[in-house]
C-alpha positions in Angstrom: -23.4 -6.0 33.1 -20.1 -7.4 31.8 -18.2 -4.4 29.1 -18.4 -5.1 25.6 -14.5 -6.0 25.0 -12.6 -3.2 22.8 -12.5 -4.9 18.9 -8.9 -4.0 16.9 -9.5 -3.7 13.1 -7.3 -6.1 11.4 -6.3 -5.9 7.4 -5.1 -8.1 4.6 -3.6 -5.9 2.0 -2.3 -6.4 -1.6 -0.4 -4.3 -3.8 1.1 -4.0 -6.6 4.7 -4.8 -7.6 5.7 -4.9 -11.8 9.1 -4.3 -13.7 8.1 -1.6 -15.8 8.1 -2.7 -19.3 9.9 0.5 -20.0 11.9 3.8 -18.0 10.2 6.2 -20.6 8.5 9.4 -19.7 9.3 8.4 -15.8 11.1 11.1 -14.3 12.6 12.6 -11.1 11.7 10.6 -8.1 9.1 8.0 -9.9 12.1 7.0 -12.3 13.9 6.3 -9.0 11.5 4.0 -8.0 10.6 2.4 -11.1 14.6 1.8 -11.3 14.7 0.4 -7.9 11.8 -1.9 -8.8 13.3 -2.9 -12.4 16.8 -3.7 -10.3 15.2 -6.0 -7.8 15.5 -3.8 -4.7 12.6 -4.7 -2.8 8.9 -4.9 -4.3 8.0 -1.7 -4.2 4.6 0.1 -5.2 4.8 1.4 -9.3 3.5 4.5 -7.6 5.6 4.1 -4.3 1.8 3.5 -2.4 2.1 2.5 -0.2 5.3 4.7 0.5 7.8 1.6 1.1 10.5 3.5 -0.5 10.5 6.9 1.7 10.0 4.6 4.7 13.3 2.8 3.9 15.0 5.8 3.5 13.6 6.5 7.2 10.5 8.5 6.5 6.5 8.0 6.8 5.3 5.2 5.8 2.0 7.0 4.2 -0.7 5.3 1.6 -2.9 8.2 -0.2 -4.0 7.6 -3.5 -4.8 3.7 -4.0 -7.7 1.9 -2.4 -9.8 4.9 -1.6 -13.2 3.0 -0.4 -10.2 1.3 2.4 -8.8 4.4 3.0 -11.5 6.2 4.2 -12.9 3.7 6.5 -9.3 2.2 8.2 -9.6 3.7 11.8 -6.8 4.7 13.9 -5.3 1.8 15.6 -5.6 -0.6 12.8 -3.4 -3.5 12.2 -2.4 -4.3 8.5 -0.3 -7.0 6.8 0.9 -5.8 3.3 1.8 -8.1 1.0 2.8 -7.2 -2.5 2.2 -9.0 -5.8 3.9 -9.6 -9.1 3.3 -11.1 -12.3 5.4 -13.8 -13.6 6.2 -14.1 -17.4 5.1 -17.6 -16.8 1.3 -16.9 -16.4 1.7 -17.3 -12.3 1.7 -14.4 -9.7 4.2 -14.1 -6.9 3.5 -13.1 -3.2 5.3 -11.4 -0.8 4.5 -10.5 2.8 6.2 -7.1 3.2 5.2 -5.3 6.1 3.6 -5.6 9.0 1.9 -1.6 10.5 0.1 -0.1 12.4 -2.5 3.3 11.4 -1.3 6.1 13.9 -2.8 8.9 11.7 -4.9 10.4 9.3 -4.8 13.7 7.5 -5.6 15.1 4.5 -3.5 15.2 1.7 -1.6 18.5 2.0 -0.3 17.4 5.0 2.4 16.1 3.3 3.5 19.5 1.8 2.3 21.5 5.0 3.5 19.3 8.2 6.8 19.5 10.0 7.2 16.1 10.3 7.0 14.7 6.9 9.8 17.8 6.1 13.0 15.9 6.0 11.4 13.2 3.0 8.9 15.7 1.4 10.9 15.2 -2.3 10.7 11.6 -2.0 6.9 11.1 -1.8 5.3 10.8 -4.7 1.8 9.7 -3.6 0.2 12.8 -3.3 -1.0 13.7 -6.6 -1.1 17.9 -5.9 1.8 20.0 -5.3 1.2 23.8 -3.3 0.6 26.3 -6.1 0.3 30.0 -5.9 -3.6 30.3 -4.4 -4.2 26.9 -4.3 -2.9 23.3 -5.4 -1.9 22.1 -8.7 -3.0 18.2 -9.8 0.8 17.1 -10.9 1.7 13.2 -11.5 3.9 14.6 -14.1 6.5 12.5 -13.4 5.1 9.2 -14.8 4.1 8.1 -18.0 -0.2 8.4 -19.0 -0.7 5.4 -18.2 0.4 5.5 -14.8 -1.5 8.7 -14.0 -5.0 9.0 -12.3 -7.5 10.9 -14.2 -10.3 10.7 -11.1 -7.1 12.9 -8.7 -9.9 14.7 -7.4 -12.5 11.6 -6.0 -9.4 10.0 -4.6 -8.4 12.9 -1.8 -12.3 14.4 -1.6 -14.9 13.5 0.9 -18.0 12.4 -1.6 -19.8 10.8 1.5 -23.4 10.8 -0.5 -22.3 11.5 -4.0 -21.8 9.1 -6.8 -18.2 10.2 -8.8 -20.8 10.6 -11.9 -22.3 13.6 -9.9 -18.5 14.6 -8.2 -17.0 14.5 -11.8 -19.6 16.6 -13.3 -19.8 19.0 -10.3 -15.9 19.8 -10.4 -15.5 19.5 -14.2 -13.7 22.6 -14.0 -10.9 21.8 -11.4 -10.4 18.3 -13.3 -10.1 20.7 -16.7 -7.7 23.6 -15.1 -6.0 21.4 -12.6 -6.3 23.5 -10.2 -8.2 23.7 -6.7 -7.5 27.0 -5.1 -7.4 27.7 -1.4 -10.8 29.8 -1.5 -12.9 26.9 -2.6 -11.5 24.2 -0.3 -11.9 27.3 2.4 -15.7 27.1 1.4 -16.0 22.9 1.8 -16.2 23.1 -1.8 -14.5 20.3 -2.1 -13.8 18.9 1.0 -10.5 17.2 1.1 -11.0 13.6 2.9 -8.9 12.7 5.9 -7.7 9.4 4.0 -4.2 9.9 3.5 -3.1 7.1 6.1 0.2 7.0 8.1 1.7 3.8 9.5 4.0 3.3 12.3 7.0 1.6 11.2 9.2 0.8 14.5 8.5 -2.0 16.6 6.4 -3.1 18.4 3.7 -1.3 16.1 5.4 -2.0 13.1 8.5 -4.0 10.8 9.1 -3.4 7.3 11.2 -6.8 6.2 14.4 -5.7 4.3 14.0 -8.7 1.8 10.4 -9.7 1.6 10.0 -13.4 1.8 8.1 -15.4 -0.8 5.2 -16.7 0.9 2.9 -18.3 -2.1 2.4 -18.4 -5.9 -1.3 -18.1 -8.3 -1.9 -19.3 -11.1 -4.6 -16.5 -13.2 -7.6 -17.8 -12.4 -7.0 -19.8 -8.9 -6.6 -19.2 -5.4 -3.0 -18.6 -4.4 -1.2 -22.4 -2.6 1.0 -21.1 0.4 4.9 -22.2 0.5 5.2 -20.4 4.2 2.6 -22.4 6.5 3.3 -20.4 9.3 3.0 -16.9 7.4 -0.2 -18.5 6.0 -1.7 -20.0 9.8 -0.8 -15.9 11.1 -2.7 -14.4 8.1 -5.3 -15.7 5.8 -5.5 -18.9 8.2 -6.8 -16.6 11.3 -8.7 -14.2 8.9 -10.6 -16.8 8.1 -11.6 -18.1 12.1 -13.1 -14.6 12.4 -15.1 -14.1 8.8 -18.4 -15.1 8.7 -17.5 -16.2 4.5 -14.3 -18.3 6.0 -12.2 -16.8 3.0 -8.9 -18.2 3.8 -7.3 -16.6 0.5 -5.7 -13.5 -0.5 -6.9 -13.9 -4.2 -10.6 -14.1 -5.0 -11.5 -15.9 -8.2 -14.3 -14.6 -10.2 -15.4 -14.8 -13.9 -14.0 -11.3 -14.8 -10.3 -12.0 -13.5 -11.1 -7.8 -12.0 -10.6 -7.0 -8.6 -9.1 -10.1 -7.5 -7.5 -9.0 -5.0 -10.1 -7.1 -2.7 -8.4 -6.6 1.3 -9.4 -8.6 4.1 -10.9 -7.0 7.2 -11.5 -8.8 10.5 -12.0 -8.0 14.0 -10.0 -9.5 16.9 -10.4 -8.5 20.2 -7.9 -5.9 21.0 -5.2 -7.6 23.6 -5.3 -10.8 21.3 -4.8 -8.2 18.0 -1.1 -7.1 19.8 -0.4 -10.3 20.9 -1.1 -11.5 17.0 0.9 -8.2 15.5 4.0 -9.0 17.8 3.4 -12.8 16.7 3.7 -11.9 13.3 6.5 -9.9 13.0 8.2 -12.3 14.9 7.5 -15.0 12.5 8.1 -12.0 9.7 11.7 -11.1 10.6 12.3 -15.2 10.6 11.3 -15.2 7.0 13.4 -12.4 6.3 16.4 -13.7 8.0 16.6 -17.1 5.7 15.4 -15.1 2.9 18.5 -13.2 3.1 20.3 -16.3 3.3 19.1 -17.8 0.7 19.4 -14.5 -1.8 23.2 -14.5 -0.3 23.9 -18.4 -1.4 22.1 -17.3 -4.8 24.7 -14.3 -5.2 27.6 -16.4 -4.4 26.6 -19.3 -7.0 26.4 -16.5 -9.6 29.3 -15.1 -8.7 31.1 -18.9 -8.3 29.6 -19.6 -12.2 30.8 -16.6 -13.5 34.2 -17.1 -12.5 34.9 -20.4 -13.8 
C-alpha cells in the first residue's frame, strides 16, 4: 500500500493596520509603534501582533494575543501569508501582502520574559499582555489607551480546551479582578497557560518580511476585495481556492453584520508542492517590493521636485 503523502498547513492571514486617531495615553514602546504606524513606516499591527516591528529590528517575529481560536490550532511547520489591512477615509480598505513565514515554534507566553533567545528584543515586544511579578505575573497593557486593551487577557494565553469563556471568566474572576496569576496556581494547572504564542521564521527560505509592502487590492465595505497584483492574487487566494472544498477565492467575506470579515484561510497542500509554493511566493513577494520601492522613490522625488519650485 502506497503512503499517505505528508499534508503542509497553509494560511491566509489579515491584520490590522490604522493611523491612530490620536498618540494619547500610548506610552513607552506602543507609542513607538503607534508613531511608526501614524508616520507611514511600514503597516504595522496597532498592537505590534503580529510582532513586525521587533522583527525588523532583527528579533522574533512572534503573534500571542490576536486570533486565539488560530493560534492554538496552527501546527509547527505551517506556512502563512500575512497581509495587513487599512481603512481609507474614502469608505474603501487597503491591502497589503506583508510577509511571507513559517511556524518554527510554540510556547507559552512567559517565554518571552523567561527564554534566552528572545533576550536581546525583550523591551520591544509588546504582545504579551503579563509582565514577571514578584510570585507570579502581573496582567499589564498599560501602555495603550482603554480601548486598545483586552479585558478577556486571561482566555487569550489559557488552555480552555472544554470550557466556554462564560465558565473561564467566572472561574478566574479573581485573577481578572487582582491582575494577578501567581506562580503557585499555574504550578497547580490552575490555569493552564496555552502553548499559542507562535514564532515565525523570518530568513529565507522559510521566511521574507517585504521592507515596503506592496499594494495588492482595494474593498469597498460591504464587497469582496478586486486584486491590482494578478500574480500575488494567482499565488494566494487563487490557489487557496483549487484546494477548498467552498472555492473562496477572497480574503474578505461579506456578510450581513459587516463582523468578522476577515476570517483566515486554511488549506492543505501536499508538503514538497507547499515549499515549492512558499519559495514561489516570496519570489514573486520581493518583485513587488522591489517596484514598490520604486514607485515610493519617484513619489518622494515629485514631492520633493513640487516643493522646490
Amino acid at each position: 500500500m502506497a503512503a499517505t503523502a505528508k499534508l503542509t498547513a497553509v494560511y491566509l492571514l489579515c491584520f490590522h493596520s490604522q493611523k491612530p486617531a490620536s498618540l494619547n495615553d500610548s506610552k513607552r514602546q506602543f507609542l513607538v509603534v503607534e508613531r511608526a504606524i501614524s508616520e507611514g513606516a511600514w503597516p504595522y499591527d496597532n498592537g505590534d501582533d503580529p510582532s513586525f516591528y521587533v522583527a525588523r529590528k532583527g528579533g522574533s517575529l512572534t503573534w500571542g494575543v490576536c486570533r486565539q481560536e488560530v493560534r492554538n490550532s496552527i501546527p509547527v511547520g505551517s506556512i502563512v501569508a500575512f497581509f495587513s489591512f487599512t481603512s481609507l477615509q474614502n469608505g474603501k480598505v487597503l491591502y497589503r501582502l506583508c510577509g511571507v513565514t513559517t511556524v518554527i515554534g510554540k510556547v507559552d507566553v512567559r517565554a518571552i520574559h523567561r527564554e534566552d533567545s528572545f533576550a536581546p528584543f525583550r523591551n520591544l515586544f509588546i504582545n504579551s499582555v503579563i509582565r514577571p511579578d514578584k510570585g507570579g505575573w502581573r496582567y499589564d497593557e498599560s501602555d495603550r489607551p482603554a480601548s486598545q486593551r483586552h479585558a478577556d487577557w486571561l482566555w487569550r494565553i489559557s488552555d480552555h480546551r472544554g470550557v466556554n469563556q462564560k465558565t473561564f471568566n467566572e472561574r478566574y474572576e479573581q485573577i481578572y479582578r487582582s491582575g494577578f496569576l501567581a506562580d503557585s496556581s499555574l504550578a497547580n494547572g490552575d490555569p493552564t497557560l496555552a502553548q499559542n504564542y507562535v514564532v515565525f521564521s523570518t530568513e529565507v527560505p522559510n521566511g521574507y518580511i517585504s521592507g515596503n509592502p506592496p499594494e495588492v487590492a482595494i474593498a469597498r465595505k460591504g464587497a469582496h476585495e478586486k486584486w491590482n497584483d494578478q500574480t500575488l492574487r494567482s499565488l494566494t487566494v487563487n490557489t487557496a481556492a483549487r484546494f477548498l472544498k467552498s472555492k473562496r477565492s477572497y480574503l474578505r467575506v461579506v456578510n450581513k453584520s459587516g463582523r468578522n470579515v476577515h476570517r483566515h484561510i486554511r488549506f492543505m497542500m501536499p508538503s514538497d508542492k507547499a515549499v515549492e509554493w512558499r519559495d514561489e511566493l516570496i519570489h514573486a513577494l520581493k518583485a513587488a517590493t522591489a517596484r514598490s520601492q520604486v514607485v515610493s522613490v519617484r513619489a518622494r522625488r515629485a514631492v520633493t521636485a513640487r516643493c522646490s519650485t
